[in-house]
VOPAGU-2260 file (C-alpha; in pm, 1 decimal, decimal comma):
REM VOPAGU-2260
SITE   aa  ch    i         X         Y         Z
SITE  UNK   A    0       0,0       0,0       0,0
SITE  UNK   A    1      93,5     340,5     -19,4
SITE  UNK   A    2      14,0     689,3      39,8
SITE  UNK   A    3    -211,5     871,5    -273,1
SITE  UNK   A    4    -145,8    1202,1    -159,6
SITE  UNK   A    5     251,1    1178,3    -257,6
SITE  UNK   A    6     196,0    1074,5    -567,3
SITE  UNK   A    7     -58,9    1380,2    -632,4
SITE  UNK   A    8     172,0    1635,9    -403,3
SITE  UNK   A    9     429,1    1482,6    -708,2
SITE  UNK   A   10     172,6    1552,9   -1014,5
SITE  UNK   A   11      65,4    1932,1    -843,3
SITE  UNK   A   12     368,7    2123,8   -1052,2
SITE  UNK   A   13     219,6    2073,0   -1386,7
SITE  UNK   A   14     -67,4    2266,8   -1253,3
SITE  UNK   A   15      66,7    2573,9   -1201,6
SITE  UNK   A   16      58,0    2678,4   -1541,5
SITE  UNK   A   17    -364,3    2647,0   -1551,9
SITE  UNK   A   18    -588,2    2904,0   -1447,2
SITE  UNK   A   19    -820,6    2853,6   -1174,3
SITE  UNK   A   20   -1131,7    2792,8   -1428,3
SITE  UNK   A   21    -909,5    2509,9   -1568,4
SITE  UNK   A   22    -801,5    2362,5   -1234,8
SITE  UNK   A   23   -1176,7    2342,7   -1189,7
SITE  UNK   A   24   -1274,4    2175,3   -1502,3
SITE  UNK   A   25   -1004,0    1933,0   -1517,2
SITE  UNK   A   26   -1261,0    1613,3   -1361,5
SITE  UNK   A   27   -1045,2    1382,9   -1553,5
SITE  UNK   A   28    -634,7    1391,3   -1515,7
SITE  UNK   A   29    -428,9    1161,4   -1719,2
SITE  UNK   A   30     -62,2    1148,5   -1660,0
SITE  UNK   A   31       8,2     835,2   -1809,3
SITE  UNK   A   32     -10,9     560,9   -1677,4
SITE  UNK   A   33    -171,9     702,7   -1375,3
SITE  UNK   A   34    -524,9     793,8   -1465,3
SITE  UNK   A   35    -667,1    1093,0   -1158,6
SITE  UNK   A   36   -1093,9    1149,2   -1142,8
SITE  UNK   A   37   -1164,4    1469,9    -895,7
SITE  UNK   A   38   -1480,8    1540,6    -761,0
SITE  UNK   A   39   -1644,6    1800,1    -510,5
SITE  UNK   A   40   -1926,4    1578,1    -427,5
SITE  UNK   A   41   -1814,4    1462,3    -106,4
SITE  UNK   A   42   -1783,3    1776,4      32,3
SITE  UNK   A   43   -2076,5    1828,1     200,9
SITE  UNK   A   44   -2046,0    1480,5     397,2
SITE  UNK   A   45   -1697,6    1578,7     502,7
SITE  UNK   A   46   -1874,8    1894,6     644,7
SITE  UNK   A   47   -2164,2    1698,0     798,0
SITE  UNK   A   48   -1953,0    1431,0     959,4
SITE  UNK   A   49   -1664,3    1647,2    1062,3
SITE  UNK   A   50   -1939,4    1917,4    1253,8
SITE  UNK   A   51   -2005,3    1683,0    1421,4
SITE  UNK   A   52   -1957,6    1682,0    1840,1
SITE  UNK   A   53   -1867,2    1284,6    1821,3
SITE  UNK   A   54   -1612,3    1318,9    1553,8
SITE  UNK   A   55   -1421,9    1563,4    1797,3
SITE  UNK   A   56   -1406,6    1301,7    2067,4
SITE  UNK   A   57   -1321,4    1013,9    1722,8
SITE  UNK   A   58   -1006,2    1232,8    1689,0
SITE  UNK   A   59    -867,0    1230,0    1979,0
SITE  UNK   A   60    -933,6     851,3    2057,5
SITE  UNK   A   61    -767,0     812,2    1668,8
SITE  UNK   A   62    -456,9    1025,3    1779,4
SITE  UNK   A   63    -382,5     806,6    2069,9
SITE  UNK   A   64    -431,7     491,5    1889,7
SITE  UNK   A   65    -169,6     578,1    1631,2
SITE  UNK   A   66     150,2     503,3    1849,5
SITE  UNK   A   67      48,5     153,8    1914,7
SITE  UNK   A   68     -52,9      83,2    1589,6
SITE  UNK   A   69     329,1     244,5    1499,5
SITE  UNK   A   70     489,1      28,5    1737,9
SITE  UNK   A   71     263,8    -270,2    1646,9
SITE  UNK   A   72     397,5    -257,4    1313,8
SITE  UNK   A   73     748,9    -233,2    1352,5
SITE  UNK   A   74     737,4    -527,1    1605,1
SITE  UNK   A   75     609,8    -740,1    1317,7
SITE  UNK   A   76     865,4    -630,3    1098,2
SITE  UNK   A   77    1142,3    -723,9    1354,7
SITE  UNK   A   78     958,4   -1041,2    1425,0
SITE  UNK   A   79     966,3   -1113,4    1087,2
SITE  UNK   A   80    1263,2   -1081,5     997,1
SITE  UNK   A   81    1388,8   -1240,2    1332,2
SITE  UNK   A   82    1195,9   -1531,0    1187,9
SITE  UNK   A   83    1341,6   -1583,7     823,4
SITE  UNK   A   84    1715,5   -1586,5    1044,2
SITE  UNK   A   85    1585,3   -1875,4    1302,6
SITE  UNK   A   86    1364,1   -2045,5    1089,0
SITE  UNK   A   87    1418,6   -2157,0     742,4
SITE  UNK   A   88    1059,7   -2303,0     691,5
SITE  UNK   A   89     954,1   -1956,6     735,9
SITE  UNK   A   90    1161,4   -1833,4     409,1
SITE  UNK   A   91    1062,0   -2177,1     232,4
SITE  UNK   A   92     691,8   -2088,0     252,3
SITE  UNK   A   93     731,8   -1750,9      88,8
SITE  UNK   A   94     908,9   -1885,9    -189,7
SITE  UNK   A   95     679,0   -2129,3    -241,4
SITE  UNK   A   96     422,6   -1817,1    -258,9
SITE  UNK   A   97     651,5   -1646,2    -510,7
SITE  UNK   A   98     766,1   -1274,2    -499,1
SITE  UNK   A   99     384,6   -1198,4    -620,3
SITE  UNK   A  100     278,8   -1271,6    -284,5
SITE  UNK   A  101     457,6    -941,1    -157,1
SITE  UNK   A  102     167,2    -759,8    -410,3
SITE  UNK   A  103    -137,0    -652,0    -214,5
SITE  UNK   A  104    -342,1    -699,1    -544,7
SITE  UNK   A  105    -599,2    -935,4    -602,1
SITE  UNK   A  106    -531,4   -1208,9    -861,2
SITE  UNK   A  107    -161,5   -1148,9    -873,5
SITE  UNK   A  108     -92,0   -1226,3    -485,5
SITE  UNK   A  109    -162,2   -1600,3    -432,5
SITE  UNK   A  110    -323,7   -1541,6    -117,2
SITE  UNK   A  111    -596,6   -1292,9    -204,8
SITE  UNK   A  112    -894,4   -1357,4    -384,6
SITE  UNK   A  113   -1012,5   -1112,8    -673,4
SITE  UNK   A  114   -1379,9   -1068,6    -563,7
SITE  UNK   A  115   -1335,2   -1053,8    -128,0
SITE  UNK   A  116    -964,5    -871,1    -219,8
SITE  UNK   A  117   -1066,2    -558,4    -451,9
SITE  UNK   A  118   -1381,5    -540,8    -253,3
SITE  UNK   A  119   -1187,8    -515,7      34,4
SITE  UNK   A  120    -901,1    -302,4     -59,3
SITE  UNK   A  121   -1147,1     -56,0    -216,4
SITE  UNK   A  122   -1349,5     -32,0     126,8
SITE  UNK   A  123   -1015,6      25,6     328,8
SITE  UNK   A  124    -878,9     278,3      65,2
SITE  UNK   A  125   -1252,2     488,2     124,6
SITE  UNK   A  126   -1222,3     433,2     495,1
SITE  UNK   A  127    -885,6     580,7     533,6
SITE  UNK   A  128    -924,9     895,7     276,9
SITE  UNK   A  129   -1271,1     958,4     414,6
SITE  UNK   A  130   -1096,4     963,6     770,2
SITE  UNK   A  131    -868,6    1215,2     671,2
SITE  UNK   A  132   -1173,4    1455,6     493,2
SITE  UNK   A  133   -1376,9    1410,2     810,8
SITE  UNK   A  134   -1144,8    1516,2    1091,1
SITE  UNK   A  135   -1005,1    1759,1     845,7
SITE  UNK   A  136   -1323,0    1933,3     849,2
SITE  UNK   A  137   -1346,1    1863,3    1203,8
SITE  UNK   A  138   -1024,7    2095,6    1255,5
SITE  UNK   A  139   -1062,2    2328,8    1041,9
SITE  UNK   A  140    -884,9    2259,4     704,2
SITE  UNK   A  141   -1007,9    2285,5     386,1
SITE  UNK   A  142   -1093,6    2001,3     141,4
SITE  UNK   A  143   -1031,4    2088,7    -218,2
SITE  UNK   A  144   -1158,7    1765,7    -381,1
SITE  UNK   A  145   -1127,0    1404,1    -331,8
SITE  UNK   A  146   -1155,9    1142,0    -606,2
SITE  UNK   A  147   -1044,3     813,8    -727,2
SITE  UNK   A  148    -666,1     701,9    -856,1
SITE  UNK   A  149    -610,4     430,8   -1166,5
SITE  UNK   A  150    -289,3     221,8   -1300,9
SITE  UNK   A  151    -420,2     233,1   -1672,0
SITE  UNK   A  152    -768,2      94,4   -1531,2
SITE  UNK   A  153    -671,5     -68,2   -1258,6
SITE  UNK   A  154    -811,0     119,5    -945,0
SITE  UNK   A  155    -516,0     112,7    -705,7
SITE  UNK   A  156    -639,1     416,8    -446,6
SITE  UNK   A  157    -855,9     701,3    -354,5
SITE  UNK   A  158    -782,1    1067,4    -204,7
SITE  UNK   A  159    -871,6    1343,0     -25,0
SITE  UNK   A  160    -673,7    1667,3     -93,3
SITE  UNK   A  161    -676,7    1840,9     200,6
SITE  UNK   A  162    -565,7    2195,7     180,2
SITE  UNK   A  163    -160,6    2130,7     206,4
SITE  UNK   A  164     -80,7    2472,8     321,4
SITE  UNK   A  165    -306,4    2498,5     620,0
SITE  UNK   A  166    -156,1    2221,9     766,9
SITE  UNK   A  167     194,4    2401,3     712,4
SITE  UNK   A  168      47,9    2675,0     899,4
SITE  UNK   A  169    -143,3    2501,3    1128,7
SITE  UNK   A  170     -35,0    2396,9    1506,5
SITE  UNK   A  171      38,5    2027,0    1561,7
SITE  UNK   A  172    -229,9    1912,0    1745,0
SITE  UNK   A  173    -519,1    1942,1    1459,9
SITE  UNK   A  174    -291,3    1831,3    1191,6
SITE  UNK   A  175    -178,2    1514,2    1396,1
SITE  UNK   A  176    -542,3    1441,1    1421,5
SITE  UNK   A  177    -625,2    1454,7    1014,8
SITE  UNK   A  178    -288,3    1244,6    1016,3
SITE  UNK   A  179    -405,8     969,2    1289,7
SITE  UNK   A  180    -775,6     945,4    1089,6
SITE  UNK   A  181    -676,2     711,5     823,3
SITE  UNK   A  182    -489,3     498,7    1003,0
SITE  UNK   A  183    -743,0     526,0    1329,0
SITE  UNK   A  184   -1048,9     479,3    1120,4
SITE  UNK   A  185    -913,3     126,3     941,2
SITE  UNK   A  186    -787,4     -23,0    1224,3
SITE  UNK   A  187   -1145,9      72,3    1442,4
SITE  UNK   A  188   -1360,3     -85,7    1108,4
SITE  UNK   A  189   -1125,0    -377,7    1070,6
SITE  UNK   A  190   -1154,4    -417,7    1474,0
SITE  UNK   A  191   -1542,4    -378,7    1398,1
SITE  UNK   A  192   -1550,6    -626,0    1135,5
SITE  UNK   A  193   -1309,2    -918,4    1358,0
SITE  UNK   A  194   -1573,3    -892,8    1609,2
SITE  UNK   A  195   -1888,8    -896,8    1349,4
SITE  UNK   A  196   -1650,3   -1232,6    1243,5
SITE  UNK   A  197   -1616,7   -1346,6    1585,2
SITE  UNK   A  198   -1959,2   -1358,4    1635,1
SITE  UNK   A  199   -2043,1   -1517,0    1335,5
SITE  UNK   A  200   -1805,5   -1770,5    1400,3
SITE  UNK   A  201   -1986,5   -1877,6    1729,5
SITE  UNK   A  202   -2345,8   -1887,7    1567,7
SITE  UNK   A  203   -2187,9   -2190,8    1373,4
SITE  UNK   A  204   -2287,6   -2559,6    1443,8
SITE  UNK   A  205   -2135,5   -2856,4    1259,3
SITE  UNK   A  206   -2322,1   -3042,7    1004,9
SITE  UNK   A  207   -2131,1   -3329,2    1001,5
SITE  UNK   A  208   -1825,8   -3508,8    1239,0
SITE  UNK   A  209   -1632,1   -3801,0    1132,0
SITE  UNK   A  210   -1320,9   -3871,5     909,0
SITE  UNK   A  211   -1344,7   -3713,2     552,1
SITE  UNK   A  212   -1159,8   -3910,6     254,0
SITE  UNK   A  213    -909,8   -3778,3      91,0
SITE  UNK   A  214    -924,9   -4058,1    -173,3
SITE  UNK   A  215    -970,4   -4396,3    -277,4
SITE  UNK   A  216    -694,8   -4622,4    -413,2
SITE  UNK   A  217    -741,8   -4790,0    -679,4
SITE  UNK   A  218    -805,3   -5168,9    -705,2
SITE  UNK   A  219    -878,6   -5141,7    -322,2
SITE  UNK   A  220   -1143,5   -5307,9    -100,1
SITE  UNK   A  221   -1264,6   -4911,1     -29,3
SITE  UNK   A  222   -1301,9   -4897,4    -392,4
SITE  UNK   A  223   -1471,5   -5195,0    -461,8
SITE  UNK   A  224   -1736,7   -5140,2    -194,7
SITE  UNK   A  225   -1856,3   -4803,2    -367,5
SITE  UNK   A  226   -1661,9   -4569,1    -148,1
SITE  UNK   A  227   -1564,7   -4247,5    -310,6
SITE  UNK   A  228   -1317,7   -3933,5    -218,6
SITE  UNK   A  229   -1507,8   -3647,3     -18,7
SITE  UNK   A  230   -1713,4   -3962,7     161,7
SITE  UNK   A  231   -1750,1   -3875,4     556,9
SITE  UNK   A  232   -1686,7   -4203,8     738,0
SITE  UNK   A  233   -1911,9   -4146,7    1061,6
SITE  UNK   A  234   -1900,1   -4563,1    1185,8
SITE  UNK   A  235   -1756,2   -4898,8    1088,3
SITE  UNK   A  236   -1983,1   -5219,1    1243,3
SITE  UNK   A  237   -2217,3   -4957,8    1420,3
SITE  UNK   A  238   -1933,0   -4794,8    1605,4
SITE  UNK   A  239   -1905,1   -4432,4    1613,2
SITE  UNK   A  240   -1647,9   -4310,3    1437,3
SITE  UNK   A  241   -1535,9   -3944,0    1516,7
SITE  UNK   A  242   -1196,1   -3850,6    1468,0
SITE  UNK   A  243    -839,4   -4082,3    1307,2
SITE  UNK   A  244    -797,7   -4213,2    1654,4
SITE  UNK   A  245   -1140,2   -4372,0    1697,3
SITE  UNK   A  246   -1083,5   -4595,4    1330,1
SITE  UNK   A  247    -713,6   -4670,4    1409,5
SITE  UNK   A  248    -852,4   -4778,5    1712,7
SITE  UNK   A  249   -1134,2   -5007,7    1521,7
SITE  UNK   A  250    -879,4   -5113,1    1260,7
SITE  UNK   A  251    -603,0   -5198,3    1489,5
SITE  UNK   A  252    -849,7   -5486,4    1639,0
SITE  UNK   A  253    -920,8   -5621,3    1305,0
SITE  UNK   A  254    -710,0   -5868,2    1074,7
SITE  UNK   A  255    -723,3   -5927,9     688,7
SITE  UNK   A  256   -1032,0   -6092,1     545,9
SITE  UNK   A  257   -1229,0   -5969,5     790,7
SITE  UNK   A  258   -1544,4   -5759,4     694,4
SITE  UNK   A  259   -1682,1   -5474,2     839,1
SITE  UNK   A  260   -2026,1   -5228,5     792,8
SITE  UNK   A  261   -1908,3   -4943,4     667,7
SITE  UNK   A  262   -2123,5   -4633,7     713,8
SITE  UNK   A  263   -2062,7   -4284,3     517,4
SITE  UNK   A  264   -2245,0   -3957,5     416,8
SITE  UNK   A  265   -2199,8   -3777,8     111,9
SITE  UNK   A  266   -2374,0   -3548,1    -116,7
SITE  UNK   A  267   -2496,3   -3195,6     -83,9
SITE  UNK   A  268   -2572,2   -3087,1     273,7
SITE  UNK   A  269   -2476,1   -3446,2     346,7
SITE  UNK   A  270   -2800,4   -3555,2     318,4
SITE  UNK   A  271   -2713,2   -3925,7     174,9
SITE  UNK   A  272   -2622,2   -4166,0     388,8
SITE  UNK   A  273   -2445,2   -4477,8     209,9
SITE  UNK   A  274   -2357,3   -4826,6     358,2
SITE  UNK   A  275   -2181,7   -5121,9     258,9
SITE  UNK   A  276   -1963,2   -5395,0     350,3
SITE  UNK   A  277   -1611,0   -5352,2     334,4
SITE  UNK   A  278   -1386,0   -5692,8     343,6
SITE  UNK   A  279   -1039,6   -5574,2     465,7
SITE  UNK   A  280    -655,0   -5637,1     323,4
SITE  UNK   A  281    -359,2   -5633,0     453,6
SITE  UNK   A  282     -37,4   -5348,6     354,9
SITE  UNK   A  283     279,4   -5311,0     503,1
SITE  UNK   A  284     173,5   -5518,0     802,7
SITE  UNK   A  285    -161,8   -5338,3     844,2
SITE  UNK   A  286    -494,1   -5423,5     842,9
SITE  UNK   A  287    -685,3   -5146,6     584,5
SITE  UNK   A  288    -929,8   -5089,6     348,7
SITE  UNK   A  289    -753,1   -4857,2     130,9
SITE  UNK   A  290    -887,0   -4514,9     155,1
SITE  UNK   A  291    -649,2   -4191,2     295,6
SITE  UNK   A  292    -820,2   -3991,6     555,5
SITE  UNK   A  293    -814,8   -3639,8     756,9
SITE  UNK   A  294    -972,3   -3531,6    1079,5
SITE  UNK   A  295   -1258,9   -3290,3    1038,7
SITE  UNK   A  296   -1236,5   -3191,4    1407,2
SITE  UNK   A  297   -1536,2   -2958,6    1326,4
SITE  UNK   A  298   -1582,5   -2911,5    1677,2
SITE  UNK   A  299   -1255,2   -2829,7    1800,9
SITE  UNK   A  300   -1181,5   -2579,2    1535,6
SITE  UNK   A  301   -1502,9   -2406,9    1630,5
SITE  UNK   A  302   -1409,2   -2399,5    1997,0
SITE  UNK   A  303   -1008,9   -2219,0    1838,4
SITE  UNK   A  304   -1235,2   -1932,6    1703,3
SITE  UNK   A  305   -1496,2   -1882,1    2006,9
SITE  UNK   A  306   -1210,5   -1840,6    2236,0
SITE  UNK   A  307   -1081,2   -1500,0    2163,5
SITE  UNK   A  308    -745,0   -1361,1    2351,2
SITE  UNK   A  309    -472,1   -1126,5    2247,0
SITE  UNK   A  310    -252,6   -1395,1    2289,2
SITE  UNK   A  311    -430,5   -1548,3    1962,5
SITE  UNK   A  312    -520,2   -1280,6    1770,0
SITE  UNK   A  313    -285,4   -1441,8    1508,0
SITE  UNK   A  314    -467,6   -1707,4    1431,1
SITE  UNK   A  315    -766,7   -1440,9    1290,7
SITE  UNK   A  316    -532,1   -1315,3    1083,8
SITE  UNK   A  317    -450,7   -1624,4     902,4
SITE  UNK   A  318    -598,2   -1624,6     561,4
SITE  UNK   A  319    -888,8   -1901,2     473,7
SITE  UNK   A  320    -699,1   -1874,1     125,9
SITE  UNK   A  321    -372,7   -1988,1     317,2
SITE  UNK   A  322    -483,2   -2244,4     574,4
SITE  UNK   A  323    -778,9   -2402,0     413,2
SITE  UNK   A  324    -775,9   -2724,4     650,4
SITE  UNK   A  325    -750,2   -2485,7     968,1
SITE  UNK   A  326   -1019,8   -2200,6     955,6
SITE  UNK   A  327   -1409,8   -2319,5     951,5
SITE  UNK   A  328   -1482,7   -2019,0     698,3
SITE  UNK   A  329   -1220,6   -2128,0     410,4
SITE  UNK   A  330   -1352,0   -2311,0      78,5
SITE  UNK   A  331   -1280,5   -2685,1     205,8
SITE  UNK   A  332   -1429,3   -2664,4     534,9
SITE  UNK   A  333   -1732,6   -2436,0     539,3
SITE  UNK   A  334   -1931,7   -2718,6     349,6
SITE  UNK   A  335   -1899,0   -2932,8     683,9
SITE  UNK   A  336   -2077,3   -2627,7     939,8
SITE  UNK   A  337   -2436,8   -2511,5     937,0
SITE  UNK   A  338   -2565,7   -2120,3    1031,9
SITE  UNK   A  339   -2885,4   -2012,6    1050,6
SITE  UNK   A  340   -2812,0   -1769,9     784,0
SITE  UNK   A  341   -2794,2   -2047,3     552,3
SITE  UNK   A  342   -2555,3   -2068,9     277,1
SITE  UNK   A  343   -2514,7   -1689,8     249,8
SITE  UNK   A  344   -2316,4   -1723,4     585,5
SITE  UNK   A  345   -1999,7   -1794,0     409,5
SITE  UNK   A  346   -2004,1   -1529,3     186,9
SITE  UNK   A  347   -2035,4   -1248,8     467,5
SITE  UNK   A  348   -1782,5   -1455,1     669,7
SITE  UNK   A  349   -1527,6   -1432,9     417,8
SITE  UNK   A  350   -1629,4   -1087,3     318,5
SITE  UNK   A  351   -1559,0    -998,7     683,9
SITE  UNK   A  352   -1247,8   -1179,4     747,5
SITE  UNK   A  353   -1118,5    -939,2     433,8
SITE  UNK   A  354   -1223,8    -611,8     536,9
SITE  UNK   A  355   -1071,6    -669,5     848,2
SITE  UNK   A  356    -776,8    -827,3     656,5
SITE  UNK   A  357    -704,7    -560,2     466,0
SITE  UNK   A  358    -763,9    -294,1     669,1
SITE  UNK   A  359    -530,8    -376,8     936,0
SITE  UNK   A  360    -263,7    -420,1     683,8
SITE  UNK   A  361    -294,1     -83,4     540,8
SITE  UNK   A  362    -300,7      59,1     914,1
SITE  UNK   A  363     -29,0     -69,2     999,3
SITE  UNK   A  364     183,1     -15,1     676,4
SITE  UNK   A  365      29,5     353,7     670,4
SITE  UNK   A  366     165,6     350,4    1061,2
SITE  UNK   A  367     494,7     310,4    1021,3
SITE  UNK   A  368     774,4     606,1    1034,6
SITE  UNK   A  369     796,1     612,2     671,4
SITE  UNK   A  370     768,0     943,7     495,0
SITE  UNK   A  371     552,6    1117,3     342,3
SITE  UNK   A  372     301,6     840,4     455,1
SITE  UNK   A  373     120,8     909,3     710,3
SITE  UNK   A  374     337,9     784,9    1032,2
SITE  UNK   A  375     631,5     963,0     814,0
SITE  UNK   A  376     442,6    1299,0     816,9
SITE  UNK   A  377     333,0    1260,7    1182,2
SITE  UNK   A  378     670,8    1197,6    1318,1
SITE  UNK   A  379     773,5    1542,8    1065,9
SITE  UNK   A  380     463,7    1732,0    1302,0
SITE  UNK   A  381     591,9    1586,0    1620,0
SITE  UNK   A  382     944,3    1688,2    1570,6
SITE  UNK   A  383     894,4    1999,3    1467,3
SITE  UNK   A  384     620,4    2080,9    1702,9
SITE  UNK   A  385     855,0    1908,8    2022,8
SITE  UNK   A  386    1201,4    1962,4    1903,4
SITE  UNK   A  387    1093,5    2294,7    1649,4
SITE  UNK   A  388    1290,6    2551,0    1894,0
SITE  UNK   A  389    1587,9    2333,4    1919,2
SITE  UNK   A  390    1680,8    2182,2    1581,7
SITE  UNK   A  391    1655,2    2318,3    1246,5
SITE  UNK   A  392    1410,1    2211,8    1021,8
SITE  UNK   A  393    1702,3    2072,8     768,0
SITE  UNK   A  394    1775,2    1855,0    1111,4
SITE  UNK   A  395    1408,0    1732,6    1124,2
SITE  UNK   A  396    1404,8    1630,6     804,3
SITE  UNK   A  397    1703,7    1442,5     843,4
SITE  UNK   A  398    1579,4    1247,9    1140,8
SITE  UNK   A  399    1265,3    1160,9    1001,3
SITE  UNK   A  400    1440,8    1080,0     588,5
SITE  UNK   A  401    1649,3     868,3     807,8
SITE  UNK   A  402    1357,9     649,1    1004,2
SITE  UNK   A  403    1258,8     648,1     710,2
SITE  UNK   A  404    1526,5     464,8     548,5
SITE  UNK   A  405    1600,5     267,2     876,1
SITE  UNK   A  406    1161,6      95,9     784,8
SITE  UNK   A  407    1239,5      78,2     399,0
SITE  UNK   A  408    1547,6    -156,4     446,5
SITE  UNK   A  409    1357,0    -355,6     749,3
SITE  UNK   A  410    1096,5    -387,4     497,5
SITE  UNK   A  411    1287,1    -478,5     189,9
SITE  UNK   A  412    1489,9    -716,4     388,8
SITE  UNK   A  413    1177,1    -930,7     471,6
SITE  UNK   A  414    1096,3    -905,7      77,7
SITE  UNK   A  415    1441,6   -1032,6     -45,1
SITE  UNK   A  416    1569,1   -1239,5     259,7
SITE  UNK   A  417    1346,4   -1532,9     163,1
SITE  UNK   A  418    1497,1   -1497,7    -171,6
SITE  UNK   A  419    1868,9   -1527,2     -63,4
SITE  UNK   A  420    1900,0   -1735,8     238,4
């Protein structure tokens, strides 16, 4: 992610030239390949929403949140790269991923999935810009226009040009606050969305426990008895049958030729239930029928996901898209849990997970000390509003040019480490 407003604070000297009747026309501004749409429209709900009393209390809460978020950020950064050092599996995972996985865009980036990804990217882009134009309003400055940015067609950002030399003029504590609003305002939605998740999550019931079945070999007793891959195997001779363990257990007190009653569920909402006789073989000194299996644990993942604590706030922040055998909401193992939403639940789970996804990862990118994004630009405020009488402003910018480098190579070592090592 990145900050819009440097890349328009980069296009502004090419309009010094127009009059102020041009300025004003100009909807549509093409600097190749960078395509810029301006509007005024929003105006009026950056005045509404920044008049009023609540979003003077938002700003505050927003400007105290920042720091944390700050530090949050460059703890995962550390961690990270403390991680690729001590743990080569780490590294091995990313390059399995490929260096498009570093790309927060939808359909390039393994991880992310077009429709939830753009959706959410486009929602976290509006949230943070329309942060910024509220408090803005809030204090005082002036909103000029706010609009959309493309790559050729590709929408990669939205903007909010606040009034530049206002906040030059301005005293730090309102321009601090228009800072902390984009950052503030995604990580309170994302934190809004988690707990919409959350309680999503615990509305769930499972629809079905037992083994699942990978597959089938071929030639097989499994196979010859009508058993199919994506079976559930819920009991063998009337036995319950509810996780590896309990058939291991079954199959460990059986010998070849025996035959057992097989009993498995299949179809959609596992509605059929299909039973047969199995007459067991002998591999590699042990008794089977010929089928590979995993544990659904339906349950027990439920029960990871109701149990909320900082301490595991990284497991919600593993991707269904990632870890498709670990989190109920991912494409293999919502078809085994139930919600009284019906089938629509996994679409606003998912849709969920990636707003909150996505938002936290721009926060906390946006966070960091990095200039002229936003934790750049409020470390520039701080200095100069803390340190302004003391050091020069060619010393400010020094300091905060060379945080800035000090989070680029952090970040770019993460990127090529996995690479090298």
């Amino acid at each position: 992610m990145f900050d819009e407003r440097s890349i328009l604070t980069a296009l502004e000297p090419e309009k010094e030239n127009q009059t102020p009747e041009q300025a004003e026309e100009k909807r549509v501004d093409i600097r190749f390949p960078l395509i810029i749409i301006r509007t005024k429209r929003f105006s009026k709900i950056f005045d509404w929403l920044g008049a009023l009393r609540a979003s003077h209390y938002i700003s505050w809460v927003l400007l105290i949140l920042v720091p944390f978020v700050a530090a949050i950020a460059l703890y995962l950064i550390v961690n990270s790269l403390i991680a690729l050092l001590n743990n080569p599996a780490v590294g091995e995972v990313t390059r399995e991923m490929g260096p498009q996985s570093i790309l927060m865009l939808p359909g390039i980036n393994p991880m992310l999935p077009i429709v939830y990804g753009w959706i959410a990217i486009a929602v976290a882009i509006v949230i943070h810009e329309g942060g910024h134009g509220i408090i803005a309003r809030n204090v005082g400055f002036n909103v000029k226009s706010s609009g959309i940015l493309f790559f050729l067609f590709i929408p990669i950002g939205a903007f909010v040009d606040v009034d530049e030399e206002q906040i030059k003029k301005a005293k730090a504590r309102p321009s601090l606050k228009m800072l902390s609003a984009g950052v503030g305002g995604n990580i309170i939605f994302g934190a809004v969305c988690l707990l919409l998740l959350l309680i999503l999550v615990g509305g769930l019931s499972p629809a079905v426990n037992g083994v699942y079945i990978n597959s089938v070999v071929d030639g097989m007793p499994a196979q010859e008895a009508g058993l199919i891959p994506k079976d559930v195997l819920i009991s063998i001779d009337n036995m319950p049958v509810n996780n590896t363990s309990d058939l291991q257990t079954i199959m460990n007190n059986k010998m070849s030729g025996d035959t057992v009653w097989v009993e498995v569920i299949r179809g959609d909402n596992w509605q059929q239930q299909y039973s047969t006789n199995v007459t067991l073989t002998i591999s590699d000194n042990r008794t089977i029928m010929g089928i590979t299996t995993y544990d659904l644990q339906t349950e027990l993942r439920l029960e990871n996901y109701r149990t909320f604590s900082i301490d595991r706030l990284a497991m919600y922040m593993i991707p269904p898209t990632l870890a498709s055998g670990l989190v109920p909401y991912s494409d293999f193992l919502a078809p085994f849990y139930t919600h009284s939403l019906g089938s629509a639940w996994v679409i606003v789970a998912n849709t969920l997970f990636w707003l909150w996804f996505v938002n936290l990862n721009l926060a906390i990118f946006n966070a960091l000390p990095i200039y002229p994004m936003d934790g750049g630009r409020i470390v520039d405020v701080t200095l100069k509003r803390f340190t302004g009488n003391r050091l020069s402003e060619k010393t400010i910018r020094r300091i905060t040019f060379g945080l800035t480098a000090i989070c680029a190579t952090l970040i770019l070592a993460t990127i090529v480490l996995p690479f090298i090592l």
